[in-house]
C-alpha positions in Angstrom: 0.0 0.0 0.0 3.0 2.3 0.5 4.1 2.1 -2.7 0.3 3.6 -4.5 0.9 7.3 -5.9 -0.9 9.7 -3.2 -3.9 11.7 -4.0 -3.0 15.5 -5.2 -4.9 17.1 -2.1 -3.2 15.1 -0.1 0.9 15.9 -1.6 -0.2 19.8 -1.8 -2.3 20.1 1.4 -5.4 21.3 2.9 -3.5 25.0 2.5 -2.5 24.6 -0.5 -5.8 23.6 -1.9 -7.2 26.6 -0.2 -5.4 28.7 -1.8 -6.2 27.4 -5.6 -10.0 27.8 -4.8 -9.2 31.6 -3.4 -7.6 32.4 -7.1 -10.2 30.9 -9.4 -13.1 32.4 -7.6 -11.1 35.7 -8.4 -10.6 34.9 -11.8 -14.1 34.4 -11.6 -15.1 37.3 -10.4 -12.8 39.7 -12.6 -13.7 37.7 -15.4 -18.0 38.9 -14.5 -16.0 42.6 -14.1 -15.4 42.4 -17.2 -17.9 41.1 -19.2 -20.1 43.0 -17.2 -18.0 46.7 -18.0 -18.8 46.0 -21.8 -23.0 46.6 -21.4 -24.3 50.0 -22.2 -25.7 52.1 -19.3 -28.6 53.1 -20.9 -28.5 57.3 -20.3 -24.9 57.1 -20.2 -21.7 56.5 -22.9 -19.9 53.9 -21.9 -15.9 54.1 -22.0 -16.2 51.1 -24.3 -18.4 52.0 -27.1 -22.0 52.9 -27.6 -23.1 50.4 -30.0 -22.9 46.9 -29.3 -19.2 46.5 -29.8 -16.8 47.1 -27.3 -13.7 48.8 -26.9 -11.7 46.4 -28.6 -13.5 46.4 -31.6 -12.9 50.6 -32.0 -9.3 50.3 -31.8 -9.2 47.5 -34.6 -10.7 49.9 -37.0 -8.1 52.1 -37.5 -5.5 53.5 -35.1 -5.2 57.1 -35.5 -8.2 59.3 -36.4 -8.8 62.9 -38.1 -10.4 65.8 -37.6 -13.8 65.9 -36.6 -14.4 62.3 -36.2 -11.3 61.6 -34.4 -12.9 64.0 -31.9 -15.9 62.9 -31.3 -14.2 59.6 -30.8 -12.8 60.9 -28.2 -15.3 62.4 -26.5 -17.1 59.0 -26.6 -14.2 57.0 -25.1 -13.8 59.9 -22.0 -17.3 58.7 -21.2 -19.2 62.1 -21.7 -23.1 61.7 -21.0 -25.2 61.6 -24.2 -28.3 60.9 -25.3 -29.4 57.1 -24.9 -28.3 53.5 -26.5 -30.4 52.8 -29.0 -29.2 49.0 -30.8 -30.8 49.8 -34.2 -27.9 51.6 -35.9 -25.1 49.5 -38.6 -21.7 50.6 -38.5 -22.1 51.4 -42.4 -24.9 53.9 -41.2 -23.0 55.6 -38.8 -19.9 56.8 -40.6 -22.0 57.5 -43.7 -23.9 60.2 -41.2 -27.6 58.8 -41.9 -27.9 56.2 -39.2 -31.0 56.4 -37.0 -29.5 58.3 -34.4 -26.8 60.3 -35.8 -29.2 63.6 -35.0 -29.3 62.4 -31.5 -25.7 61.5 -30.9 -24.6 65.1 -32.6 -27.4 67.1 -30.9 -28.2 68.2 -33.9 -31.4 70.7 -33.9 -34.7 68.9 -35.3 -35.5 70.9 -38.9 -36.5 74.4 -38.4 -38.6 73.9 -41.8 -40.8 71.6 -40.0 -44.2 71.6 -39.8 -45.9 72.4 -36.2 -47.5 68.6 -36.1 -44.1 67.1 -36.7 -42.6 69.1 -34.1 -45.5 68.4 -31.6 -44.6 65.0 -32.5 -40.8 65.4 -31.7 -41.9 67.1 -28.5 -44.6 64.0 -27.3 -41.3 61.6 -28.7 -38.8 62.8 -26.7 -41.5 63.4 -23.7 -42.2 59.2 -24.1 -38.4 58.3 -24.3 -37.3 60.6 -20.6 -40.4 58.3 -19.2 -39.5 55.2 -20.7 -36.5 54.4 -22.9 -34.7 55.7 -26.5 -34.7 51.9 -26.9 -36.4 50.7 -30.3 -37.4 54.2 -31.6 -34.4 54.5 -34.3 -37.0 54.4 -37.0 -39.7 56.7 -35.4 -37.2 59.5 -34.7 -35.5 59.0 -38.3 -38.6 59.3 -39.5 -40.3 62.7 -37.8 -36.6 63.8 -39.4 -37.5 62.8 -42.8 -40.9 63.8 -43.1 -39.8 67.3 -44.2 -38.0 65.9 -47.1 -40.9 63.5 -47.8 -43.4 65.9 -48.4 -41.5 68.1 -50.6 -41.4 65.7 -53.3 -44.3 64.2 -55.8 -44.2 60.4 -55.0 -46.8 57.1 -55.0 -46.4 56.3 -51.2 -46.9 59.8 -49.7 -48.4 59.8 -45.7 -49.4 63.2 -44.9 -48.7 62.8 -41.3 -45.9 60.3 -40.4 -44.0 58.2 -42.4 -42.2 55.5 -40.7 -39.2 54.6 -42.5 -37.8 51.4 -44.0 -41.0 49.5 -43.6 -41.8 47.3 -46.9 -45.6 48.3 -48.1 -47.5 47.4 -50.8 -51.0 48.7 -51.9 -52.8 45.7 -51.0 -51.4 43.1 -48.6 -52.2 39.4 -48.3 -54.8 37.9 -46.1 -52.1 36.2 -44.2 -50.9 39.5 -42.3 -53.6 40.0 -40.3 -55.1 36.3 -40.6 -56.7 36.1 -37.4 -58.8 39.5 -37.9 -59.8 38.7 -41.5 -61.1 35.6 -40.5 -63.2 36.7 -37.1 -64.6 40.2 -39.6 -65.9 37.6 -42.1 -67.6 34.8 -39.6 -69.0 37.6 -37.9 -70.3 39.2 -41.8 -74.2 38.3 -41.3 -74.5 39.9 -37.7 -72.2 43.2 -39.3 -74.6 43.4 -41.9 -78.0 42.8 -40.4 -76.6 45.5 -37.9 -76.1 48.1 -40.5 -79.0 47.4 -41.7 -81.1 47.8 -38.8 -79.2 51.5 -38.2 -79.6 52.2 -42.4 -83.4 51.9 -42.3 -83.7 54.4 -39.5 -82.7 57.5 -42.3 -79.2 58.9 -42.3 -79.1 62.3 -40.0 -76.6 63.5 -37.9 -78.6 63.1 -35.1 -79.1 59.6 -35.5 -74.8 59.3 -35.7 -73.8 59.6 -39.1 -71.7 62.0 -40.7 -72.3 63.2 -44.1 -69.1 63.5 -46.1 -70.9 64.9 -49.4 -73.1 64.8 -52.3 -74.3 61.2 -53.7 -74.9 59.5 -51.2 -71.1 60.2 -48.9 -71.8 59.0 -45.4 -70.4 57.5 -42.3 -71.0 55.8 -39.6 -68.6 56.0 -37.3 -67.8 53.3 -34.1 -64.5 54.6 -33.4 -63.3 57.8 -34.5 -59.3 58.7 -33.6 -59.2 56.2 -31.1 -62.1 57.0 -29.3 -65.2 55.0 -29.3 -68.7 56.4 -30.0 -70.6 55.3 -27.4 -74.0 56.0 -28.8 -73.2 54.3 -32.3 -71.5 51.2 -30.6 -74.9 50.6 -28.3 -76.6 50.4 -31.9 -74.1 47.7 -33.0 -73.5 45.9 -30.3 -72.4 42.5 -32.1 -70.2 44.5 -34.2 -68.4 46.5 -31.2 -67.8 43.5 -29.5 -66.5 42.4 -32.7 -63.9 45.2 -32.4 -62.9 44.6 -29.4 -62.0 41.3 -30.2 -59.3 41.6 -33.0 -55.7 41.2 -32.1 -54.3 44.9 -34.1 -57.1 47.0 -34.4 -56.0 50.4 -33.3 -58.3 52.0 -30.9 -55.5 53.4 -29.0 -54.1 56.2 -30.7 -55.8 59.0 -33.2 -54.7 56.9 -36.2 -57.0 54.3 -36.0 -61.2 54.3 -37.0 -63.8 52.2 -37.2 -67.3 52.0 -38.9 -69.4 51.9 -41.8 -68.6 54.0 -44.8 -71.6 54.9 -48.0 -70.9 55.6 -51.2 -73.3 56.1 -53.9 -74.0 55.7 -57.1 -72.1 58.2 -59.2 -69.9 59.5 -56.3 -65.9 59.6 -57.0 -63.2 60.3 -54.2 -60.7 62.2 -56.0 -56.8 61.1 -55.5 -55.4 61.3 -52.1 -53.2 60.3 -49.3 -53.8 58.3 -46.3 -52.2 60.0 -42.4 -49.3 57.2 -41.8 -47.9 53.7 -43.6 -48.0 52.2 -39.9 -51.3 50.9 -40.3 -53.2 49.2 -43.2 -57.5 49.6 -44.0 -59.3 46.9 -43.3 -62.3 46.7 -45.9 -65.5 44.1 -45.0 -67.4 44.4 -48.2 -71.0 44.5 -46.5 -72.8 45.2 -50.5 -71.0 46.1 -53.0 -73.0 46.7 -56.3 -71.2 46.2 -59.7 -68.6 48.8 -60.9 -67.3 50.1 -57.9 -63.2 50.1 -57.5 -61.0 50.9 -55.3 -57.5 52.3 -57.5 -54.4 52.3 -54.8 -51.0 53.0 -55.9 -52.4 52.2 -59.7 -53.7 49.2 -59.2 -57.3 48.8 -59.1 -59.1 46.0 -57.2 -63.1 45.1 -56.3 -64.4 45.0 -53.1 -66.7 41.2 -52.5 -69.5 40.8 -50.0 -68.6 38.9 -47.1 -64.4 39.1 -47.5 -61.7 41.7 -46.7 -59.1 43.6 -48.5 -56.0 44.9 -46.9 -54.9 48.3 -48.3 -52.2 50.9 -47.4 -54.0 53.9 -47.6 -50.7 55.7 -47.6 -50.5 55.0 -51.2 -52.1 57.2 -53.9 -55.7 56.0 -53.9 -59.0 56.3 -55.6 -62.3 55.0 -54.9 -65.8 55.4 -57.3 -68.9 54.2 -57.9 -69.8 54.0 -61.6 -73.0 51.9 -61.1 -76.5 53.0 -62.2 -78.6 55.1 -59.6 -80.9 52.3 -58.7 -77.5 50.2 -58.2 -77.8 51.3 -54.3 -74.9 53.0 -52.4 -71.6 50.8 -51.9 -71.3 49.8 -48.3 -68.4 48.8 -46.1 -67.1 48.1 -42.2 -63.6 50.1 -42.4 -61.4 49.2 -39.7 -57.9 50.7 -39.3 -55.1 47.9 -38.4 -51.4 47.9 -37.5 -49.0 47.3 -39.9 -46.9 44.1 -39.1 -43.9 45.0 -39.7 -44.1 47.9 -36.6 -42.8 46.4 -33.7 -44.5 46.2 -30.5 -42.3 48.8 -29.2 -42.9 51.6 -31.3 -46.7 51.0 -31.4 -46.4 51.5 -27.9 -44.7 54.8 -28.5 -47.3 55.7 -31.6 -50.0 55.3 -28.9 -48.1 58.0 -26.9 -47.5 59.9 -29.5 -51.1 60.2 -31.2 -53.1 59.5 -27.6 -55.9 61.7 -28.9 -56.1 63.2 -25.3 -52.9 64.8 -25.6 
């Protein structure tokens, strides 16, 4: 038995082994220093780097700078306070000055050619980000930026009101993005109907809720209107409110999104215009829809079809007439305002801010 190798605790010692467990638990824990020193404070530059490289990664690309930039390097690596991390800007962006927050990390002044909404806008923006976070608003502040820009020149896709940028759109989307709420608007078609029917038969008036938008037969009925409901015209449709209510993206939040039932007559023509935003998309339940009526967005014309739903971006140059005979009847359909899939659940939250009708 004497001659069997000793265990290593044993040759080094109850010390000794002591002491090996003292230095990996500080490896350990200047190893979590570390790693730990690399996250962004959010409200804060970090000696590191603001983006989600790290310190490392800024020497590498390039070791002595100039002018300007060099500068403002500098500053960044002194760990002067500026505006907040936002994880939504390339490197590519950046040094070609058009990232999403190149405005922000300059302190550059928003456009003095702005309009007064845009720059109410700005105001509620920056009011949402000091009570929440910059984080995931890249696009919405690039955007109120651009919007100057955008309406200064003639274009197919033109939002009067905000344009959120690099968002793909087309005039009329697929049934698949917004599945769900298609297919609860179309089982719930017969109830939809027989309750604009009920309200129809009772004579169009102002007093009874609707809204007369013009000659021929131009009329609404409105259940939500900017994001607030109309209590009197939902207790008339109660099927349909509750109908509302039910859909996953309908936006009844903000002063973007409405809801109800929209006339047009025979004869009547909606001359070319532009929707408010491209972060929603129309929602159109054909309720009766007579021969010859079209809907024309960004040039290309489809048909509305009782009992089914198109998804158009109103944002797009659009057209709607009714070319039927005057005994056709008036074209009738439940308009409700979605969001736009590709807009995150971050920024709707800050679009709700932003357009809360109460502000």
């Amino acid at each position: 038995m004497s001659t069997l190798p000793m265990p290593l605790y044993v040759e080094l010692g109850v010390q000794s082994l002591s002491g090996l467990l003292w230095t990996l638990l500080l490896l350990f824990l200047w190893h979590c220093y570390r790693m730990g020193s690399d996250l962004p404070i959010p409200g804060h530059a970090h000696a590191g780097k603001l983006k989600s490289g790290s310190r490392r990664s800024m020497m590498s690309r390039g070791g002595i700078c100039a002018g300007t930039k060099c500068n403002a390097r500098s500053k960044l690596l002194r760990g002067d306070q500026i505006s907040p991390f936002i994880p939504m800007e390339t490197e590519e962006d950046e040094e070609q000055g058009q990232g999403y927050l190149t405005p922000v990390l300059s302190h550059a002044l928003f456009p003095a050619q702005a309009s007064a909404d845009a720059k109410k806008l700005y105001a509620a923006l920056q009011e949402y980000a000091k009570r929440y976070s910059w984080v995931g608003m890249g696009r919405i502040h690039k955007g109120l930026r651009e919007q100057v820009r955008l309406n200064d020149h003639s274009a197919i896709q033109k939002p009067h009101l905000f344009f959120l940028p690099d968002v793909p759109s087309v005039p009329f989307f697929p049934r698949d993005a917004h599945r769900h709420d298609i297919e609860v608007l179309e089982a719930n078609y017969p109830v939809i109907l027989a309750e604009f029917q009920a309200v129809y038969q009772r004579g169009i008036d102002s007093k009874l809720g609707w809204t007369c938008l013009g000659p021929k037969g131009r009329a609404m009925f409105p259940l939500y209107s900017s994001g607030v409901s109309v209590a009197g015209n939902c207790r008339s449709c109660p099927c349909t409110y509750r109908t509302l209510l039910s859909l996953r993206t309908f936006i009844n939040s903000n002063s973007l999104g409405s809801a109800g039932f929209w006339l047009l007559g025979p004869g009547a023509m909606l001359g070319s215009s532009y929707g408010p935003t491209n972060t929603r998309l129309r929602c159109h339940l054909g309720l009766q829809t007579p021969p010859l009526c079209e809907l024309v967005v960004g040039g290309e014309p489809q048909c509305w079809s009782e009992g089914h739903c198109l998804l158009v971006d109103d944002s797009f140059l659009h057209t709607v007439s009714h070319k039927g005979p005057p005994d056709a009847g008036p074209r009738v359909i439940l308009s409700v305002d979605l969001w736009h899939p590709n807009v995150a659940a971050a920024e709707r939250q800050a679009l709700d801010f932003m357009f809360n009708p109460d502000l």
